[in-house]
VOGU-3710 file (C-alpha; in Angstrom, 3 decimals, decimal comma):
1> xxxxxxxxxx> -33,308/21,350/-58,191  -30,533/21,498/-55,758  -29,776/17,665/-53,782  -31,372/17,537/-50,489  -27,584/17,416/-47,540  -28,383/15,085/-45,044  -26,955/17,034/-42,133  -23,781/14,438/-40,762  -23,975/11,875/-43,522  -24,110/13,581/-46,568
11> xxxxxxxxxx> -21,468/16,771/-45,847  -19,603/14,036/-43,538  -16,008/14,909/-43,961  -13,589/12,799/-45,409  -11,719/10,959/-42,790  -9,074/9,464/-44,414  -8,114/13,277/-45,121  -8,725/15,106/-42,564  -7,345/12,953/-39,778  -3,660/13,309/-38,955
21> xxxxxxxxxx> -1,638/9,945/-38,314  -1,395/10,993/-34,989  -5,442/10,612/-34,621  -6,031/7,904/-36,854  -3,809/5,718/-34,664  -6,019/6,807/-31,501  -8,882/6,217/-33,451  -7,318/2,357/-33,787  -6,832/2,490/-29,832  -10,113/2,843/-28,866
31> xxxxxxxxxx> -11,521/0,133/-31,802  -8,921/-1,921/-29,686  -10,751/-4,966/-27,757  -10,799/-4,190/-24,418  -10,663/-6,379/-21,030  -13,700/-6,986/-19,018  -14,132/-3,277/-16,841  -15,930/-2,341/-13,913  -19,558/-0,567/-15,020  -18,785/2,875/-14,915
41> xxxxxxxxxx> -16,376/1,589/-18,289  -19,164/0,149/-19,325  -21,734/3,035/-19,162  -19,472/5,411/-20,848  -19,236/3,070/-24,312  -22,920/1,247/-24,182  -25,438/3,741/-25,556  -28,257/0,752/-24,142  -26,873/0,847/-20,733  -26,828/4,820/-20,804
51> xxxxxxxxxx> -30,390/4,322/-22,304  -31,071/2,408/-19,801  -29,849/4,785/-17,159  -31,995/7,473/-18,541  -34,918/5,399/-18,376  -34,238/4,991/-14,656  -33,561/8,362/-13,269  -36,582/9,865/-14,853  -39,244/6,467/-13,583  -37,565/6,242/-10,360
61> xxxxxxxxxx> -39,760/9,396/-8,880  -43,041/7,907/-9,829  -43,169/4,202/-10,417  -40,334/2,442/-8,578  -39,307/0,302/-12,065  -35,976/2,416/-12,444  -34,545/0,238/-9,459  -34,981/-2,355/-11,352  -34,038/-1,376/-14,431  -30,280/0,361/-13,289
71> xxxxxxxxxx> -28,397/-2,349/-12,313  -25,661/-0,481/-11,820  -26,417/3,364/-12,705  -22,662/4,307/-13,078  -21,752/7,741/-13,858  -19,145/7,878/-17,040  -15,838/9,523/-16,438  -15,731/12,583/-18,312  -12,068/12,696/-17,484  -11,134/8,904/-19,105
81> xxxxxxxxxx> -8,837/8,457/-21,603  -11,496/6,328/-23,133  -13,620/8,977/-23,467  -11,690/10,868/-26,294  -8,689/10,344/-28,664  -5,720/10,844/-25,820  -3,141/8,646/-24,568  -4,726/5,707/-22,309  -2,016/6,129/-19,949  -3,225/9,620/-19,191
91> xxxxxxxxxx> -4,403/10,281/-15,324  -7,861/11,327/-14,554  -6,865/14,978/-13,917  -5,910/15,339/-17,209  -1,892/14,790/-16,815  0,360/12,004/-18,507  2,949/11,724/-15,886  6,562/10,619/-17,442  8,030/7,328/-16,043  10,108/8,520/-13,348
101> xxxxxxxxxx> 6,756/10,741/-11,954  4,995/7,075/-11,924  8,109/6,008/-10,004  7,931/8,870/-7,533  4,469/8,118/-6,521  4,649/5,006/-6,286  7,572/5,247/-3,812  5,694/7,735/-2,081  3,012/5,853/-1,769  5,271/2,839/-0,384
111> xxxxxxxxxx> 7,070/4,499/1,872  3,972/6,345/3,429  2,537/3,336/4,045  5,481/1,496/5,841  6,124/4,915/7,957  2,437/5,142/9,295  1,412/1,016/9,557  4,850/0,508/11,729  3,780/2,990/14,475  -0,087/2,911/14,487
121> xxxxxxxxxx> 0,304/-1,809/14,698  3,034/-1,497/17,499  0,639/1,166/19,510  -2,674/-0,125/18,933  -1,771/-3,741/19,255  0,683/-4,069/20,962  1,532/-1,101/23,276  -2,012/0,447/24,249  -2,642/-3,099/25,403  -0,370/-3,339/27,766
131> xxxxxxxxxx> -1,201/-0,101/28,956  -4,921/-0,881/29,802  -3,703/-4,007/31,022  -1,086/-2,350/33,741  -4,486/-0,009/34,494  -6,806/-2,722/35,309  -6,002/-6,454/34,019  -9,587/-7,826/34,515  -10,780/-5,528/32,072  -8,395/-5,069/29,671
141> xxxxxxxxxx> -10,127/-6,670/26,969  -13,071/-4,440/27,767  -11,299/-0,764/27,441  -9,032/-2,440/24,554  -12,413/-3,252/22,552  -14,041/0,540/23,946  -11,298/2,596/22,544  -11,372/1,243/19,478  -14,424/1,535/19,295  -15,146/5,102/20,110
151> xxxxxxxxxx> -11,560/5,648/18,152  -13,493/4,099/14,803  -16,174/6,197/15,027  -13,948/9,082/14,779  -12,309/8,022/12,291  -15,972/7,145/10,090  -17,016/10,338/10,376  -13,328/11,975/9,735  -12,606/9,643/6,686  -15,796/11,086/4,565
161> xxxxxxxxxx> -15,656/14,738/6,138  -12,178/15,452/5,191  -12,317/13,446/2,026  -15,158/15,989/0,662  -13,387/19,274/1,828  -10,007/17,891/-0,316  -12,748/17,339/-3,210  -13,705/20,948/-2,776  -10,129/22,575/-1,718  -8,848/24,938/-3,978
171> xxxxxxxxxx> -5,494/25,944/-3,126  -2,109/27,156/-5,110  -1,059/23,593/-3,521  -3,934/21,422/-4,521  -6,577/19,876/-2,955  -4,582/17,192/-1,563  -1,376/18,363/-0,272  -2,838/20,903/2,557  -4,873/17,952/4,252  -2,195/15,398/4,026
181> xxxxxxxxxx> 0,029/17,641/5,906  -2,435/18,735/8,652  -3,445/15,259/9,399  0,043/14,030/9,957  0,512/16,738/12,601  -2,549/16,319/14,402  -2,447/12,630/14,411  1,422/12,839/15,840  0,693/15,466/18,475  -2,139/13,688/19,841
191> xxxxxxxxxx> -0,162/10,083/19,826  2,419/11,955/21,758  0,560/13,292/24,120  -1,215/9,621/25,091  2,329/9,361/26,666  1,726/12,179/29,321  -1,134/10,201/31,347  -2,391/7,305/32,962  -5,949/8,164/32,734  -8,445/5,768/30,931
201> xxxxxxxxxx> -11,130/8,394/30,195  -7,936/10,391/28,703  -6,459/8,392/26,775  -9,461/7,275/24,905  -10,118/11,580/24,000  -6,445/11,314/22,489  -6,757/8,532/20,439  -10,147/9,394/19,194  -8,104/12,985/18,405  -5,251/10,721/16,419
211> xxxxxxxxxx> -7,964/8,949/14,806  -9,467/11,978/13,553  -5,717/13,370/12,458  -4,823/9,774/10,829  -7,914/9,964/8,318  -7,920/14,058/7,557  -4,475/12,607/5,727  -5,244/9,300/4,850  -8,388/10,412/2,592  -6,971/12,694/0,681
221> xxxxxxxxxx> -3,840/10,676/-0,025  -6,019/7,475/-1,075  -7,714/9,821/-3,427  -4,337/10,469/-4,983  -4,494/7,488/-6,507  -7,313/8,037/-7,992  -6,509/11,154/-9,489  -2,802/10,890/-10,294  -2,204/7,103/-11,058  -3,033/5,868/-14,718
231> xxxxxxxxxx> -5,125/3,085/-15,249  -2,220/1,396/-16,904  0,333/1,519/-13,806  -2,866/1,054/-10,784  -1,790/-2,207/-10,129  1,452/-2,339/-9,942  1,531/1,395/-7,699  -1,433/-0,425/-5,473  1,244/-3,438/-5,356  3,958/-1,490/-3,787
241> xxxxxxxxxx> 1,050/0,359/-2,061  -0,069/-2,701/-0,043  3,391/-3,946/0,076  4,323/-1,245/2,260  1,579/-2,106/4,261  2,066/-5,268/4,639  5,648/-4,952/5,454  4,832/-1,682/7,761  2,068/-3,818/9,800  4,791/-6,993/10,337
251> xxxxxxxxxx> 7,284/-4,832/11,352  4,941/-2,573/13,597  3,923/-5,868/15,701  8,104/-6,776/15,450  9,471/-3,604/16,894  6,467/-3,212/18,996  7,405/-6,423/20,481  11,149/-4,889/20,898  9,771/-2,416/22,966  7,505/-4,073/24,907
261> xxxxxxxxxx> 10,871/-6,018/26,160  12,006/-2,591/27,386  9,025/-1,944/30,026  8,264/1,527/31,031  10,952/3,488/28,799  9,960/1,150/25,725  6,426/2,026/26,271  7,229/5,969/26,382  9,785/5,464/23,646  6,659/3,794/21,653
271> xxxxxxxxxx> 4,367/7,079/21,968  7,596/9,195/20,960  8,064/7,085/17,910  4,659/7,827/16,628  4,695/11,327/17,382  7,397/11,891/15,366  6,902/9,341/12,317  3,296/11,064/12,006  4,222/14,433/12,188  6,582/14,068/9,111
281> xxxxxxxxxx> 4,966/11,644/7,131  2,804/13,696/5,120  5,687/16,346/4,821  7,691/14,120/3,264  5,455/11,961/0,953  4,443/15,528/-0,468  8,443/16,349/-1,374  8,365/12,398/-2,845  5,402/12,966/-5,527  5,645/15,710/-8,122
291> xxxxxxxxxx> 4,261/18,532/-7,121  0,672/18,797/-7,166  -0,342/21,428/-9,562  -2,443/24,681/-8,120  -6,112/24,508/-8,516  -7,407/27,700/-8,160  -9,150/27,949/-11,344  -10,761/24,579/-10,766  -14,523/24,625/-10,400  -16,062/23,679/-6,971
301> xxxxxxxxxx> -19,666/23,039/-5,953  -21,009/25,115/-2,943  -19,687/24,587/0,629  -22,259/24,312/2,936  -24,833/22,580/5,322  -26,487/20,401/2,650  -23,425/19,491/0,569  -21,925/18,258/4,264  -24,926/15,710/4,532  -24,483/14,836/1,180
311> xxxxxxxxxx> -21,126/13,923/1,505  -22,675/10,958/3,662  -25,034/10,129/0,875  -23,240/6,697/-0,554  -23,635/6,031/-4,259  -26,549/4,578/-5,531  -27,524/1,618/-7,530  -24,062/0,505/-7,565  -23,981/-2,594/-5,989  -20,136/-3,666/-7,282
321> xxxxxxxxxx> -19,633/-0,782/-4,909  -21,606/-2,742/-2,071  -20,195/-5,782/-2,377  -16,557/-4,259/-2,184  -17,317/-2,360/0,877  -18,911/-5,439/2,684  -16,035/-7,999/1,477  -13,726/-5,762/2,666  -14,874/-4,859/5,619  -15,318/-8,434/6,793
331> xxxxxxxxxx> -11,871/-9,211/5,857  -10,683/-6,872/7,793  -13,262/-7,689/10,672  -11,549/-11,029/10,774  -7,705/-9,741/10,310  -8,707/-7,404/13,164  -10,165/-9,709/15,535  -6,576/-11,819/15,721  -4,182/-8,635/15,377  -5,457/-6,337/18,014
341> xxxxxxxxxx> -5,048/-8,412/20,226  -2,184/-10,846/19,646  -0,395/-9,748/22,989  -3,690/-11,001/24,636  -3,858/-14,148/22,545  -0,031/-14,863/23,039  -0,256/-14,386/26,843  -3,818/-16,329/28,085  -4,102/-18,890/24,911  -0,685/-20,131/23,627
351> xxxxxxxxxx> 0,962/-19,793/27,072  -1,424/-19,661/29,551  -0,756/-20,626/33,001  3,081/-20,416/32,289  4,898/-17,576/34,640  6,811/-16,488/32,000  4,530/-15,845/29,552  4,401/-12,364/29,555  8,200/-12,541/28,647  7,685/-15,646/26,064
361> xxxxxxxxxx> 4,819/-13,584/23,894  6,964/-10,630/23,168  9,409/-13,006/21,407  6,106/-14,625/19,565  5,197/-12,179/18,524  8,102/-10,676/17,202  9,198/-14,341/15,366  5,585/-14,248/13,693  6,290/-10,762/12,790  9,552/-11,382/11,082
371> xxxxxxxxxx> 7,772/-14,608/9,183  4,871/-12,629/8,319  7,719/-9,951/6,913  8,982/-11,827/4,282  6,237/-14,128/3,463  3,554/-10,794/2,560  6,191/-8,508/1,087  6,944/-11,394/-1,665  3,009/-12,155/-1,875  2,449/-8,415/-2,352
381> xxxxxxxxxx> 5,217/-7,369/-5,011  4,626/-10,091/-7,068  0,498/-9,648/-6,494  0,402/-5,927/-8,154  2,348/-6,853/-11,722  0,841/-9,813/-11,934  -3,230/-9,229/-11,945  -2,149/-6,297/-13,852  -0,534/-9,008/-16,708  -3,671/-10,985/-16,333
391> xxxxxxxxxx> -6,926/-8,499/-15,780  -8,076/-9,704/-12,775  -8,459/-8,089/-9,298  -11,720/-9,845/-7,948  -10,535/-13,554/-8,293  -7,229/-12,839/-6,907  -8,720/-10,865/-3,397  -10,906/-13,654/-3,094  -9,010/-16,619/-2,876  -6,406/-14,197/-0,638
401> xxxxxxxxxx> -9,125/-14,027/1,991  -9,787/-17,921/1,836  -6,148/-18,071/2,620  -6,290/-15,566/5,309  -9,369/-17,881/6,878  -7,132/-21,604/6,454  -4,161/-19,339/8,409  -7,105/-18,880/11,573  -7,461/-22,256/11,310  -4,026/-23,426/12,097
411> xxxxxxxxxx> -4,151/-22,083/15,893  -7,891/-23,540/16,421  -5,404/-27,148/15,343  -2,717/-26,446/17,192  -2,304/-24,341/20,573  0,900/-23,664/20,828  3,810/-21,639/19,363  3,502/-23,489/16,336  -0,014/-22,970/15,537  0,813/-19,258/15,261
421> xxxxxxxxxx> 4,009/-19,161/13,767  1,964/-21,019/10,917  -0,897/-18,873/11,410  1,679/-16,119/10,393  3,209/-17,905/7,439  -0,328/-19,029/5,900  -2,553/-15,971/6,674  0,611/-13,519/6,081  0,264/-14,691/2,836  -2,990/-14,414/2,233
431> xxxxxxxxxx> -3,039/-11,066/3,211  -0,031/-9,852/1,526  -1,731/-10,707/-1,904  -5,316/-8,992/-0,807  -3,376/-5,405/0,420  -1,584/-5,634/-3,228  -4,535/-6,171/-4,915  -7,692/-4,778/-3,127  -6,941/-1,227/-3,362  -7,428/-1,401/-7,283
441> xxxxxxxxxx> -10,508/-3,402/-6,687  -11,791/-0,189/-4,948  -10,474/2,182/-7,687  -12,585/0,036/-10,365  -15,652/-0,064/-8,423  -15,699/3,628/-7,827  -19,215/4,836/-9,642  -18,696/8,067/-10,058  -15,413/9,503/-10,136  -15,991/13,451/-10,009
451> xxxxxxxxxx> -16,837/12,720/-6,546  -13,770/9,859/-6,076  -12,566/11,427/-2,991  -15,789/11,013/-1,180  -16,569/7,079/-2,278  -13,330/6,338/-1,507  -13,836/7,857/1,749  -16,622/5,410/2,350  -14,819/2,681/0,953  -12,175/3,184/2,799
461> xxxxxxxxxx> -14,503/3,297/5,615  -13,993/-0,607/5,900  -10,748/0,345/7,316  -12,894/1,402/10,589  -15,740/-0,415/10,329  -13,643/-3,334/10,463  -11,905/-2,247/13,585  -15,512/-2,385/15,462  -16,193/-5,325/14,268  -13,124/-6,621/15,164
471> xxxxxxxxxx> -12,124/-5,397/18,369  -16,222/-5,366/19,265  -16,375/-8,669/18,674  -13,639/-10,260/20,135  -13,945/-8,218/23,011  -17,700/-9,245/23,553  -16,982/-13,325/22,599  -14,342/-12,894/25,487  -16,525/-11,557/27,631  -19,519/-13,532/26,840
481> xxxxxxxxxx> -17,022/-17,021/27,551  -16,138/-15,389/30,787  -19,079/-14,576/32,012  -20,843/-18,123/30,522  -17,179/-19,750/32,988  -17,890/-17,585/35,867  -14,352/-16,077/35,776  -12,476/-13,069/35,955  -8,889/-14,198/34,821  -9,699/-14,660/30,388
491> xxxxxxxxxx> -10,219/-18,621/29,723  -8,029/-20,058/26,857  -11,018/-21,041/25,612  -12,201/-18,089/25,085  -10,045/-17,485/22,259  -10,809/-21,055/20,692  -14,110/-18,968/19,828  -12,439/-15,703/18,402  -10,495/-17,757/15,772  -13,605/-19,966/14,471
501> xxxxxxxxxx> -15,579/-16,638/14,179  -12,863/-15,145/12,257  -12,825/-17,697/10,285  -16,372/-17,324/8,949  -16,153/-13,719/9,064  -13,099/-14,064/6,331  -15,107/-16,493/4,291  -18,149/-14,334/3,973  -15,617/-11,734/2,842  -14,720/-13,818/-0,207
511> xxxxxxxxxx> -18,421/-14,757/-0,777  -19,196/-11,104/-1,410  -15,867/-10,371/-2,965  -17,342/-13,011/-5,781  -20,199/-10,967/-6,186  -18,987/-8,392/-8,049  -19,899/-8,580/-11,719  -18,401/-5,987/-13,701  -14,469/-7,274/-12,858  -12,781/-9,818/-13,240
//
């Protein structure tokens, strides 16, 4: 009587022998302890959470217990090196980029971020302010708060629409390349058109139309990281990443300052600067990376009506994913609420009354810039390498934001140059280490990455979220203090209130920040 074969235990192969070196050293890889990861990792290697997952999706219809059971419902990555037997330092689309391709994005991705941050600070904060306020001064805080408000909403909508179509673009260029382009042109043609007219109604349309061109290319390119950036070199590519924006943003308010000094020709030279800077930025980050590979062959789900809404449809049961959106899109509430309008706060709260102080905050502002400069560009080189040495992205973005929120404080103390030159120093430093760091805090929270594009879309939706809140706010606390006063001519007081609202804004931030469970 033949010996009942227990099918995959009994005529189990012999691994020793059939596994080349090659694949018995991946096989000692993946037994390799492993850091803390967000809970997509941890869905793809715990057969109870997957259980558990299961055990959701199919009770959620009837009995409501699978939203408490999923946690954190995380789709696996099919694409993850941990997945399979290949080299960890593979990229989600399936590539292993050599050394010097990791070097070319990340200096694309640096110098895309200086090019576009040094135009859009010195026009939105610095220039289109004194615009409105050359249109009608006793309500400049009023259109300054309404454009960027109607401009965010643009941009909401733009960030998730054009993030989906790059998810479903199939092109011989990519899915990225075509979008990044096309945004840069829009966004420059309608920044230099701003510069033709002196109409308010106007020049809200064109900004809402660079809006829309600014996040048809800054969707897609986000989502580069994502697909092209290994796990192993996120970090330190988000480093330089946020680097350039810190440095871009510092030297935006510096040379907006410059040209502010200049009066009408430094205001039209402004516009001209950011139609051309747009206009070639995403032509020349594309010639920086490799070439993104064709991706005709590539399978893509049906275009239409429904899978539009559903682009809108955020991720559920993920709340890692939550809490990152919220914490960042109070930080950047708060950051908002002080940067848009620095001219304003240099002008009717550190030198109010003075005659001159119209010529006295353009040189503020363009000593904090340069302190600002040098103290985020250290904070956000050495930021990137470092949580990459350690594991740790949540801890770090935190305790930036606390530092953001005790650099607020230091004008509250102090009205006077001084207060902000510190306020530059401190928070400048605080926020150098959160735009190194918090971009791979998004990347780790992602739940689901064969739709990465679109969650980072929303993600990156804090970007303009945080704009309403903080030009919204700050414009109606203004307001509010002048109406409360009785005057028309903004109180100093006024912005007394803007910085201790900031403040708590900022701290929230790193309360939710904290809340994150599945990173360190």
């Amino acid at each position: 009587m033949d010996k009942f074969v227990r099918p995959g235990i009994d005529d189990r192969p012999d691994y020793d022998n059939t596994l080349t070196p090659e694949q018995k050293e991946a096989v000692s890889r993946l037994a390799t302890s492993m850091p803390e990861r967000r809970a997509g990792d941890a869905s793809q290697t715990d057969a109870q959470v997957q259980a558990t997952n299961l055990a959701a999706s199919s009770e959620a219809a009837g009995s409501g217990l699978g939203a408490i059971a999923a946690v954190d419902a995380a789709v696996p990555d099919p694409s993850s090196a941990f997945m399979d037997m290949r080299d960890p330092m593979v990229s989600a689309d399936g590539h292993r980029p050599t050394k010097m391709e990791v070097v070319r994005l990340g200096i694309g991705f640096t110098i895309s971020a200086v090019a576009c941050a040094i135009p859009w600070v010195a026009l939105s904060s610095i220039i289109l302010p004194r615009v409105f306020e050359t249109i009608d001064p006793a309500s400049k805080e009023s259109m300054l708060g309404l454009v960027n408000i109607f401009g965010s909403i643009v941009a909401l909508l733009a960030n998730i629409i054009f993030g989906t179509f790059s998810d479903l673009t199939r092109s011989r260029f990519g899915k990225r390349t075509p979008w990044m382009i096309a945004g840069g042109l829009v966004t420059g043609l309608s920044i230099g058109a701003i510069s033709l007219t002196h109409s308010e109604p106007l020049i809200i349309f064109l900004w809402c139309c660079a809006q829309l061109g600014y996040n048809m290319m800054l969707a897609p390119y986000v989502a580069t990281m994502s697909d092209r950036v290994p796990d192993k070199f996120r970090g330190t590519v988000s480093g330089f990443y946020g680097a350039g924006i810190a440095v871009g943003q510092t030297l935006g308010s510096f040379v907006g300052a410059q040209l502010l000094k200049q009066g009408e020709a430094g205001i039209f030279g402004g516009w001209m600067m950011g139609m051309a800077i747009f206009s070639l930025t995403g032509i020349v980050v594309v010639i920086i990376w490799p070439r993104e590979k064709s991706n005709r062959d590539e399978a893509r789900g049906e275009l239409n009506v429904k899978s539009m809404l559903m682009s809108f449809r955020p991720p559920k049961n993920a709340p890692d994913f939550y809490y990152a959106l919220a914490g960042r899109t109070m930080m950047m509430g708060g950051y908002w609420m002080i940067n848009t309008y620095q001219l304003y706060i240099a002008q009717d709260y550190v030198f109010a009354g003075d005659p001159e102080a119209d010529v006295k905050a353009a040189s503020l502002i363009a000593t904090m810039a340069v302190i600002t400069l040098v103290v985020s560009l250290v904070a956000a080189v050495a930021a990137g390498p470092i949580t990459d040495k350690i594991g740790m992205r949540k801890l770090p973005v935190a305790l930036a934001s606390c530092l953001f929120a005790v650099g607020a404080l230091m004008p509250m103390l102090f009205r006077s140059s001084t207060g902000m030159l510190l306020f530059a120093g401190i928070a400048g430093l605080g926020y150098g280490v959160y735009n190194a760091i918090d971009q791979a805090l998004n990347v780790s929270v992602l739940p689901n990455p064969e739709e990465a594009g679109k969650d980072l879309g929303i993600l990156n939706l804090a970007n303009t979220l945080s704009t309403v809140i903080g030009s919204g706010m700050t414009s109606i606390l203004v307001v509010i203090v002048k109406a409360v006063m009785g005057v028309s001519k903004t109180p100093a007081v006024a912005y007394t209130v803007v910085f201790g609202v900031a403040i708590v804004i900022v701290l929230i931030a790193a309360f939710l920040i904290m809340r994150i469970k599945h990173v360190k």
